[in-house]
C-alpha positions, -999 to 999 in steps of 0.1 A, spaced: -389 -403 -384 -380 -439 -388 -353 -438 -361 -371 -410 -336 -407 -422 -330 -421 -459 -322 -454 -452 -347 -432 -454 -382 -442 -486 -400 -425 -473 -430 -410 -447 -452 -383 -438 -482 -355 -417 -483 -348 -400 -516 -314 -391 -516 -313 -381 -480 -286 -373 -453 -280 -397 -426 -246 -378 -410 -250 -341 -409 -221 -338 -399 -205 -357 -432 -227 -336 -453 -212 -301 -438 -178 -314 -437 -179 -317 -479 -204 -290 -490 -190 -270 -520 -220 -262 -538 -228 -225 -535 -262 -226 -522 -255 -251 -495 -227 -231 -486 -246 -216 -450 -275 -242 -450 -258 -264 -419 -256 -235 -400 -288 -219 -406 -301 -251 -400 -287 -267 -377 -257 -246 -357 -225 -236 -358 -200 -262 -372 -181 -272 -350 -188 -255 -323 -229 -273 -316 -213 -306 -324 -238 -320 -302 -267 -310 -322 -254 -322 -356 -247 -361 -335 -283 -356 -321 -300 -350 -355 -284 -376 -376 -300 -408 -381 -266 -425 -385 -261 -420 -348 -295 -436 -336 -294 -468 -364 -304 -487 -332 -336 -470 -328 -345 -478 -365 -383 -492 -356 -400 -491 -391 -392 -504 -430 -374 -482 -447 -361 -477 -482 -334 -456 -500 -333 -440 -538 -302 -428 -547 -283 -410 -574 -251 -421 -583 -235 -392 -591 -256 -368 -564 -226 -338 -547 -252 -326 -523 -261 -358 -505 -237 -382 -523 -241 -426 -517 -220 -422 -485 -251 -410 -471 -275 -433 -476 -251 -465 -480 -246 -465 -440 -280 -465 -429 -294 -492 -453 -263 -513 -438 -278 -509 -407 -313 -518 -414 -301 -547 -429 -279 -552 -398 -307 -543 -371 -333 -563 -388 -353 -540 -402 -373 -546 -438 -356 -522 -462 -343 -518 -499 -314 -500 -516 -314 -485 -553 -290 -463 -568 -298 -445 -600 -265 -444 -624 -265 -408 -635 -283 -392 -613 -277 -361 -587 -298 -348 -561 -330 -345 -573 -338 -373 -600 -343 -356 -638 -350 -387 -660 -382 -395 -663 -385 -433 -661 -363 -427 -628 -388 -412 -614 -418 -432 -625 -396 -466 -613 -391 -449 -580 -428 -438 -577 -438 -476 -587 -410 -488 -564 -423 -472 -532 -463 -486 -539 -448 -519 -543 -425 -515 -507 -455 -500 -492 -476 -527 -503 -450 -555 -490 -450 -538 -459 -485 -533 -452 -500 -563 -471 -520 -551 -498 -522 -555 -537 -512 -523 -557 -530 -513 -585 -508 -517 -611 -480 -541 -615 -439 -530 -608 -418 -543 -632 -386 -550 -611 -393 -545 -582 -358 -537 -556 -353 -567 -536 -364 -562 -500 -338 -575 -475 -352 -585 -441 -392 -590 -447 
């Protein structure tokens, strides 16, 4: 949303895909085996689709804040998907944070994880918009570009 509308002032990617295109190229897990193409198209025959849906290709139009949770270890949507698009936030401009969660996959299982990333996204929210959360974040992800 953040890259394909102007009324975005700000949102978070857990562990999301930036280049479909990258993310069909590597999958190997069974379930994602058909989900490009039942998605998306043929790969590589709709080329032009999977370049038209990926954020990576329209980092230009990045027009809100935006911030990225990450697992370290995720094979579904590893780093490499997420890593480029914070670098061009940074790069554009735009108000935006990067965390990475050593030992996690896709889909965060460790508790205080989750309760960091939950307390993480008030607090970049709250940056963004200028208001006072309710409860304090203890170390909070620096935000680049605010």
């Amino acid at each position: 949303a953040v890259v394909s509308t102007q009324s975005t002032g700000a949102g978070v990617s857990y562990y999301g895909v930036s280049n479909l295109e990258a993310l069909c190229g590597h999958v190997e897990h069974k379930f994602e085996l058909r989900y490009c193409e039942q998605m998306v198209g043929r790969y590589p025959q709709d080329m032009p689709i999977y370049k038209a849906r990926s954020p990576i290709h329209h980092a230009e139009k990045l027009s809100g804040a935006i911030g990225f949770f990450q697992g370290s270890v995720d094979m579904i949507c590893p780093p490499t998907q997420s890593i480029p698009l914070y670098d061009a936030a940074v790069a554009n401009g735009i108000p935006t944070f990067y965390v990475e969660y050593e030992g996690e996959g896709h889909g965060f299982r460790k508790a205080p994880n989750i309760q960091r990333c939950l307390s993480n996204e008030i607090y970049f929210y709250s940056r963004v918009f200028g208001f006072e959360p309710a409860d304090k974040t203890e170390n909070p992800p620096p935000i680049v570009n605010l």
